[in-house]
C-alpha positions in Angstrom: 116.4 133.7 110.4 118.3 134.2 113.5 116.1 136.6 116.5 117.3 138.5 119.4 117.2 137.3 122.7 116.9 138.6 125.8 119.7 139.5 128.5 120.8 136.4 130.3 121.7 137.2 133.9 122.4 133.2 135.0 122.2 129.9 133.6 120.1 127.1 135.3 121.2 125.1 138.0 121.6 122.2 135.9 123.5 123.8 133.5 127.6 124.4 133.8 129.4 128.0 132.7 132.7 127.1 130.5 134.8 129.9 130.9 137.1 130.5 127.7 139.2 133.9 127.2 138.3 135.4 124.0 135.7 132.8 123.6 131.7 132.6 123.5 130.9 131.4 126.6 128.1 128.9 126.3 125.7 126.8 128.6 125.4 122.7 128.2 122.7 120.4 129.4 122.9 116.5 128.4 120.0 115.5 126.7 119.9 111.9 125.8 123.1 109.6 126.0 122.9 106.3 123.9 125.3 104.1 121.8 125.6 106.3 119.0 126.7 109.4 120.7 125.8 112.1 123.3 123.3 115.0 121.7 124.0 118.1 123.6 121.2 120.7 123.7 123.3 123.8 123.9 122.5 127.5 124.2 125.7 130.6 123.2 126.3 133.3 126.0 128.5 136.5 124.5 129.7 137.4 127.8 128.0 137.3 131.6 126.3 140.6 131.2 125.6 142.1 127.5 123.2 141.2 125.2 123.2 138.0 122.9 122.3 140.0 120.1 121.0 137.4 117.6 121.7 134.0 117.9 120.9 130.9 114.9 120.1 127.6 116.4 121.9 124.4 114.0 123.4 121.1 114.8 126.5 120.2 114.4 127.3 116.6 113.2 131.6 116.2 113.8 133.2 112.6 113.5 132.5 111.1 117.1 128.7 112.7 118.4 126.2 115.2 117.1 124.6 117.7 119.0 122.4 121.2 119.2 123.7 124.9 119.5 123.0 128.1 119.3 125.9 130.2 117.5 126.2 134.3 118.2 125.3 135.6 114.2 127.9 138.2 114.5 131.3 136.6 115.4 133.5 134.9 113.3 133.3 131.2 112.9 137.4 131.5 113.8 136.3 132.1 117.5 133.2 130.0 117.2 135.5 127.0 116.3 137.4 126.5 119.6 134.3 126.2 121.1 132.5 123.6 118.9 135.6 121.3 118.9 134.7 121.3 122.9 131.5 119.7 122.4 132.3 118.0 119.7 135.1 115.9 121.8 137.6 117.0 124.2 140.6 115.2 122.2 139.1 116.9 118.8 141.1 120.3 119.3 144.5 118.0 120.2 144.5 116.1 116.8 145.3 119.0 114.8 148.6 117.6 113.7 147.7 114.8 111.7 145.9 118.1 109.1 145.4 121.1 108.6 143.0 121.7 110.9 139.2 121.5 111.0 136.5 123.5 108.9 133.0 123.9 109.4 130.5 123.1 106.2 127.1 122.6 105.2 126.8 119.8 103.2 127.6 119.6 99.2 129.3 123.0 99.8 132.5 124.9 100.5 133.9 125.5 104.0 133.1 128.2 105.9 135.8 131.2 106.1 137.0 131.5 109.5 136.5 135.4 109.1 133.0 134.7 107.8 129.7 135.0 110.6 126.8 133.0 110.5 124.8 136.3 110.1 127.0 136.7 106.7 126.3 133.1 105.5 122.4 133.6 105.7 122.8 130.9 108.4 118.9 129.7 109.3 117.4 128.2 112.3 117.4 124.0 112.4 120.3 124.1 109.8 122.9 121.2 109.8 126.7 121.7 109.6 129.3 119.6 109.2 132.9 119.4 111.0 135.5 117.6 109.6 139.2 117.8 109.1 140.1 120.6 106.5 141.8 117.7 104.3 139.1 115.0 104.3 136.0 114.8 102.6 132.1 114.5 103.4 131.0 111.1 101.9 128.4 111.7 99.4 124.4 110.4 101.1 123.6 107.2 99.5 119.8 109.0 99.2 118.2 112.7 100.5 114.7 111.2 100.5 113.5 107.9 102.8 111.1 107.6 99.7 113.7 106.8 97.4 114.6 104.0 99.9 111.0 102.3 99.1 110.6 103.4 95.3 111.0 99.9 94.1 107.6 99.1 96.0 105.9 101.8 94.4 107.1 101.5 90.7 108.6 98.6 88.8 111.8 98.9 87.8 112.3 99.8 84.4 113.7 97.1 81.4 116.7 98.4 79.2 117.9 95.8 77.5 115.7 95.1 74.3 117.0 91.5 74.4 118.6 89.4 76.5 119.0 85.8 78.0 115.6 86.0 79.6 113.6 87.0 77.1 115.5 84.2 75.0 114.6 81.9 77.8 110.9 82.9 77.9 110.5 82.3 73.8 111.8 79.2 74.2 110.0 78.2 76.9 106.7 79.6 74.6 107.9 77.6 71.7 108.1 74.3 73.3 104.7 74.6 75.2 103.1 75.2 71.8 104.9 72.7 70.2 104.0 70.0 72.9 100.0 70.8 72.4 100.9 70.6 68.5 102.0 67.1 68.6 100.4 65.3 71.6 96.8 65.6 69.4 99.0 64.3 66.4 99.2 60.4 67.7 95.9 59.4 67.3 93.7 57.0 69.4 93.8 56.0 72.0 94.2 59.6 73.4 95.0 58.2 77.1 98.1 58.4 76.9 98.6 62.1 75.3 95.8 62.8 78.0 98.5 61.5 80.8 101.3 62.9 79.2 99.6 66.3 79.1 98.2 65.9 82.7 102.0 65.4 83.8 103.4 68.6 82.1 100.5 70.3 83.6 101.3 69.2 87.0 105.1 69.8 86.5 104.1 73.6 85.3 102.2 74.4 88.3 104.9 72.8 91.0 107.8 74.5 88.9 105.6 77.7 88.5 105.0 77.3 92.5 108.5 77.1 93.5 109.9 80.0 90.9 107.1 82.2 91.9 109.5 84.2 94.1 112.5 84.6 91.5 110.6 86.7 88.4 108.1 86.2 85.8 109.1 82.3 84.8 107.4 81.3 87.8 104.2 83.2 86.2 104.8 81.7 82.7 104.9 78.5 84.1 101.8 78.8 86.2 100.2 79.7 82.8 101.2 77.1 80.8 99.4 74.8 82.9 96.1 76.0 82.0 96.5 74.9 78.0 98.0 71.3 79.2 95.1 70.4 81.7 92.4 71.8 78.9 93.7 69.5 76.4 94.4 66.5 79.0 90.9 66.7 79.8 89.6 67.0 76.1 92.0 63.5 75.2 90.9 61.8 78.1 87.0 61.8 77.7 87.6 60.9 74.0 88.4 57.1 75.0 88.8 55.7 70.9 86.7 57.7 69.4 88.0 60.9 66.8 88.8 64.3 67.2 85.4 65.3 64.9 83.2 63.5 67.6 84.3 65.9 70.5 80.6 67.2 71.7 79.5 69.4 74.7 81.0 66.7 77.7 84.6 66.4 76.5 84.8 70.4 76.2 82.8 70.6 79.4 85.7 68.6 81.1 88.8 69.9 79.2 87.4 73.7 80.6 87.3 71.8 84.2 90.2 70.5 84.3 91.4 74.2 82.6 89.7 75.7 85.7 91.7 73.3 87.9 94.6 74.3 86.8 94.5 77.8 86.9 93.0 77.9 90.8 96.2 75.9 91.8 98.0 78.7 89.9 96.0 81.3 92.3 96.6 79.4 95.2 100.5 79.7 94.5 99.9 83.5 93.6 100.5 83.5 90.0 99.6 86.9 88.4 98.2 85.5 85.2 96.0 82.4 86.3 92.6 84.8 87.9 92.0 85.7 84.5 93.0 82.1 83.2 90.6 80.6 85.9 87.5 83.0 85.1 87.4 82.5 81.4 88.0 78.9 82.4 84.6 78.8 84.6 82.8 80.9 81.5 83.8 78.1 79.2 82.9 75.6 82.0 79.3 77.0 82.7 78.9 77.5 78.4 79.6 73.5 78.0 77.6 72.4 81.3 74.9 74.3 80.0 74.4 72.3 76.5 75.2 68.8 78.7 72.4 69.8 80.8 70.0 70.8 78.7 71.0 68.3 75.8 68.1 69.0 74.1 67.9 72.4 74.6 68.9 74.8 71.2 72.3 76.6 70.6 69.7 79.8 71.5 68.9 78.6 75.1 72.3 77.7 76.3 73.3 81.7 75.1 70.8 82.8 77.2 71.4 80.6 80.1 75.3 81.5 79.8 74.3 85.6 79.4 71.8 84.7 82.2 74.5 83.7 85.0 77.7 85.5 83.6 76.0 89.1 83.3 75.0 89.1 86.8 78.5 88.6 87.9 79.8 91.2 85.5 78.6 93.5 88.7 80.7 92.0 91.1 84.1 92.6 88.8 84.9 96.6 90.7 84.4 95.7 94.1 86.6 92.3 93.5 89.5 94.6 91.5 89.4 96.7 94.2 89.8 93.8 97.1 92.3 92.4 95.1 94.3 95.5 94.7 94.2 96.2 98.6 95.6 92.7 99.0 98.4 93.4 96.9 99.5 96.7 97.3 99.4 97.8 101.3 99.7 101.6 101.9 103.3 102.2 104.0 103.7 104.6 106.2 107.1 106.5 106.7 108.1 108.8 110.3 108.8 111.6 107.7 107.3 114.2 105.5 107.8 112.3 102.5 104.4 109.8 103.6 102.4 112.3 101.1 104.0 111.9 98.4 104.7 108.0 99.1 101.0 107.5 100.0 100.1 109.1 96.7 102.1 107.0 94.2 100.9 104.0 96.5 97.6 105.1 95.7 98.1 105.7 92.0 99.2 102.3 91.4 96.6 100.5 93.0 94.2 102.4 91.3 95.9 101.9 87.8 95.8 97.5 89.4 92.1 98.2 89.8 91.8 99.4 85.8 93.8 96.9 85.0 91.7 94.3 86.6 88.2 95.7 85.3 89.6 95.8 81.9 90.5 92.3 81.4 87.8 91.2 83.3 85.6 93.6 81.2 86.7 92.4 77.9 86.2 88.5 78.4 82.5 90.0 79.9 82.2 91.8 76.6 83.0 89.2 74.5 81.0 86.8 75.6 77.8 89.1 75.3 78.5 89.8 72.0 78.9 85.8 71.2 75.7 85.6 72.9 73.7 88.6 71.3 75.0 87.2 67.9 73.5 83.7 68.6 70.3 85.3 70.1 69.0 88.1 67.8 70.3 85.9 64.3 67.3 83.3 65.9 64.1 83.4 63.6 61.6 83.5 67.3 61.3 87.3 68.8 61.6 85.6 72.3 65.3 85.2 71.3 65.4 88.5 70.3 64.1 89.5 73.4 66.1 87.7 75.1 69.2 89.8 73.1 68.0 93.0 74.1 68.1 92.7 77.5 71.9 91.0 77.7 72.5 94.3 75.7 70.2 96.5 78.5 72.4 94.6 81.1 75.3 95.2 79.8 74.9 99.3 79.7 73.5 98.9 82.9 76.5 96.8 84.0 79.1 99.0 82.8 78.1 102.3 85.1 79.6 100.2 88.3 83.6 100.4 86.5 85.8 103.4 86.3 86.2 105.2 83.7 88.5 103.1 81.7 88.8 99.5 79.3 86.4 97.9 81.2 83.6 100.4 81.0 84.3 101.0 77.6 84.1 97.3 76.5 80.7 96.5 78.2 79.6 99.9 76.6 80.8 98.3 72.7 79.2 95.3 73.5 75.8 96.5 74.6 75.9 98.9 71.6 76.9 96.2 69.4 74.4 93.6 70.8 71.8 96.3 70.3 72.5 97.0 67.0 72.4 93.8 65.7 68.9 93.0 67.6 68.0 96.1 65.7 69.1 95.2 62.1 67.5 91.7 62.9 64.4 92.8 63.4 64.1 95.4 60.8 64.3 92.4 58.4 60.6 91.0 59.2 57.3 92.4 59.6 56.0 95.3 57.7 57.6 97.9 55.9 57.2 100.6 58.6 59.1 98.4 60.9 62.2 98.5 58.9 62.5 102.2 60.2 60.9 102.4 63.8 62.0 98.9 64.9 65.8 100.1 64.7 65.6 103.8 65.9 63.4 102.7 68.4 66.0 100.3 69.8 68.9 102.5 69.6 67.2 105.0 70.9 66.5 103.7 74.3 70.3 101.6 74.0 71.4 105.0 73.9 69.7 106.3 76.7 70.6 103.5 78.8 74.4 104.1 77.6 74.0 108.0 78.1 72.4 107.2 82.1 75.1 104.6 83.1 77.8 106.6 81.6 76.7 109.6 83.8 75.7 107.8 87.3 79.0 106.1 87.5 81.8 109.0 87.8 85.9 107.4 88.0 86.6 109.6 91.2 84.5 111.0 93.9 85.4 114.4 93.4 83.4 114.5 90.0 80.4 113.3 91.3 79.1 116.7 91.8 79.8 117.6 88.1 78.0 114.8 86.1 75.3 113.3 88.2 72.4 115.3 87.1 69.9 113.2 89.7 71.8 112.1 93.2 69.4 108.6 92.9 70.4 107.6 90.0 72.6 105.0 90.6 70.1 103.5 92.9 67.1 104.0 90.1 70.1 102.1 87.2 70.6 99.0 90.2 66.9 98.5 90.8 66.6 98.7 86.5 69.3 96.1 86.3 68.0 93.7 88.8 64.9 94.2 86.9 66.5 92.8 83.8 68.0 90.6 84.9 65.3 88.7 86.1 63.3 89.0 82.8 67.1 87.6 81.1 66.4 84.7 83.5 63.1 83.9 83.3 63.9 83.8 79.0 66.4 82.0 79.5 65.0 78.9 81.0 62.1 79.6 78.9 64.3 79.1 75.6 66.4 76.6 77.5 63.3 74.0 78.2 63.4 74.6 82.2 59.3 75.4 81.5 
């Protein structure tokens, strides 16, 4: 609220005395003079020698400047007025024929009554009024909050229409992908030329999805599309003249490089669908290269040898979700209070990018140990079963690095699912006892492992304190991973032949 202030005997020397009868007298200083307007810092004097009483500092914002002042609370705006149109301009109190005068306002409400004082109108320090022409009107802000400016940055903006000629485009587009890889199979040998035709229309996806990456998701859909048409070019084109039944572990080795191709030109353009495209690409890749290499080698090696290499970069997922959500969404900073609350939503969606990531990362990891358990603990050896429990082990001790969320929750299914089915596999042989022990035995330490990682890795610092029982236990689950992953290894190229 407004204070009183002391006696004022003189004003500065830099500061001029306008004499008014019946008016405020009030001292002026120039400030800053630019383009847009001079801002006047200016201080109200009632009279040379009586006291000021209490006096609200505003700024006043009339049609040709803006400036500072400090009104007397307990005269009317009616001799305030006069005044105000001085600083506003010195023409301003000579165009009062073209209206009915001029008012003083705050914004989005009624004029002020000239009989009314600021002390009346619970007029507060730093407030901003408005002079205008009693007959005109105070154009509405286009926004209150610079946040509002920048909210498009921070959320998408939201889809009404249920249907509508992009969607439509997009099915169609869909529709005659699929239908292309329907029929190019359909010719029969010799598959080089469906293997050129599809290399073409994967080629033509990825330039067309480069170019339209800027104008909306065809771009993206584009730069997807690519990915199915190099796959089956490089499946055709290894075929030469022989049948579809003869495809063996080369020609799917080569369809999931050229797959893997395709989708790294779709990073390299920035397509938002071809990281995931080009990781289960290089799974598939390193799943086919395996059985080339090790031809001889049983379906239960090359499981262990693709478990052995894919779990160990299941660890590197969070820190690469979290890299990649820096890169795409940069925190902004705003000269005004609203940063906070900017800052936070910038910080809400990149950590919602970050789950996003783990999760499909985490699922395709999931999935593939689970295919890899399955083939592992349904071998008749108990190396392979061995082998099974630790992708399971890995996994639980895998999934303590991701935030609480799709990701951690998918390695934790697929460790308890590869452990379960180690367990029912190996009730199934030996003696009777081992029906029993063998399975609680295994799910038993499974679940301890589970219980651990689920404790040592908490989704936000804060909770750290709340449900780490031991500080070193992430440390003591890293060395314990490392650990099995080595022994994963070492079975691996046991089973594989690599002796």
């Amino acid at each position: 609220m407004c204070r009183s202030q002391p006696l004022v005997t003189a004003p500065p020397a830099s500061m001029s005395i306008l004499e008014r009868p019946g008016r405020p007298e009030i001292a002026s200083r120039t400030i800053d003079r630019g383009s847009a307007g001079i801002h006047l810092m200016a201080w109200g004097v009632v009279g040379i020698a009586e006291d000021l009483g209490e006096l609200c500092r505003v700024t006043v914002v009339g049609p040709q400047r803006r400036f500072d002042i400090a009104l007397p609370s307990h005269i009317p705006f009616a001799s305030l007025l006069p005044t105000i149109l001085e600083y506003s301009g010195r023409e301003l109190a000579d165009m009062d024929a073209g209206h009915d005068g001029w008012v003083l306002q705050r914004l989005d409400e009624k004029p002020f009554p000239e009989d009314a004082t600021p002390a009346q109108l619970s007029l507060r320090h730093g407030e901003t009024l408005y002079l205008r022409p009693a007959s005109a009107t105070i154009l509405q802000p286009v926004t209150a909050d610079p946040a509002d400016l920048v909210d498009p940055l921070v959320s998408p903006p939201e889809r009404t229409a249920p249907w509508g000629r992009r969607q439509a485009g997009f099915t169609a587009l869909g529709t005659a992908a699929v239908a292309a890889l329907a029929a190019l199979p359909l010719a029969g040998a010799p598959w080089w030329p469906q293997a050129a035709a599809a290399a073409v229309l994967a080629v033509l996806c990825v330039g067309g999805g480069g170019v339209l990456i800027r104008s909306g998701p065809v771009g993206h859909l584009l730069a997807a599309l690519a990915v199915p048409f190099a796959f089956l070019s490089g499946l055709l084109w290894t075929l030469g003249d022989h049948d579809l039944s003869e495809i063996g572990p080369a020609q799917v080795a080569t369809a999931f490089g050229a797959a893997a191709l395709a989708a790294a030109l779709g990073v390299a353009v920035r397509a938002s669908r071809s990281l995931g495209l080009l990781i289960a690409s290089g799974i598939g890749g390193i799943a086919a290269g395996s059985a080339v290499v090790f031809d001889e080698a049983s379906a239960e090696g090359v499981a262990a040898l693709c478990l052995a290499v894919v779990l160990p970069l299941a660890a590197g997922v969070p820190p690469f979700a979290l890299l990649l959500a820096r890169s795409r969404i940069r925190l902004r900073s705003l000269p005004d209070s609203s940063d906070e609350s900017l800052s936070a939503r910038l910080l809400e969606r990149r950590a919602a990018e970050v789950l996003g990531v783990e999760g499909v990362l985490g699922v395709a990891i999931g999935l593939a140990g689970v295919g890899g358990e399955a083939v592992l603990a349904t071998a008749s050896g108990g190396w392979e079963r061995a082998a099974g429990a630790l992708a399971a082990a890995a996994l639980f001790l895998t999934a303590f690095r991701y935030r609480q969320g799709p990701g951690r929750m998918a390695l934790l299914t697929a460790g308890a699912a590869g452990a379960g089915i180690v367990a029912v596999a190996g009730a199934g042989e030996g003696p009777h006892w081992a029906a029993a022990v063998v399975p609680s035995a295994v799910l038993l330490v499974m679940g301890a492992i589970a219980v651990a990682a689920t404790l040592a890795g908490p989704a936000r610092p804060e909770e750290s304190r709340l449900i780490r029982p031991v500080a070193l236990l992430p440390r003591a689950l890293d060395v314990l991973n490392a650990v099995v992953l080595l022994a994963l290894l070492t079975l691996a190229l046991y089973l594989a032949g690599a002796r």
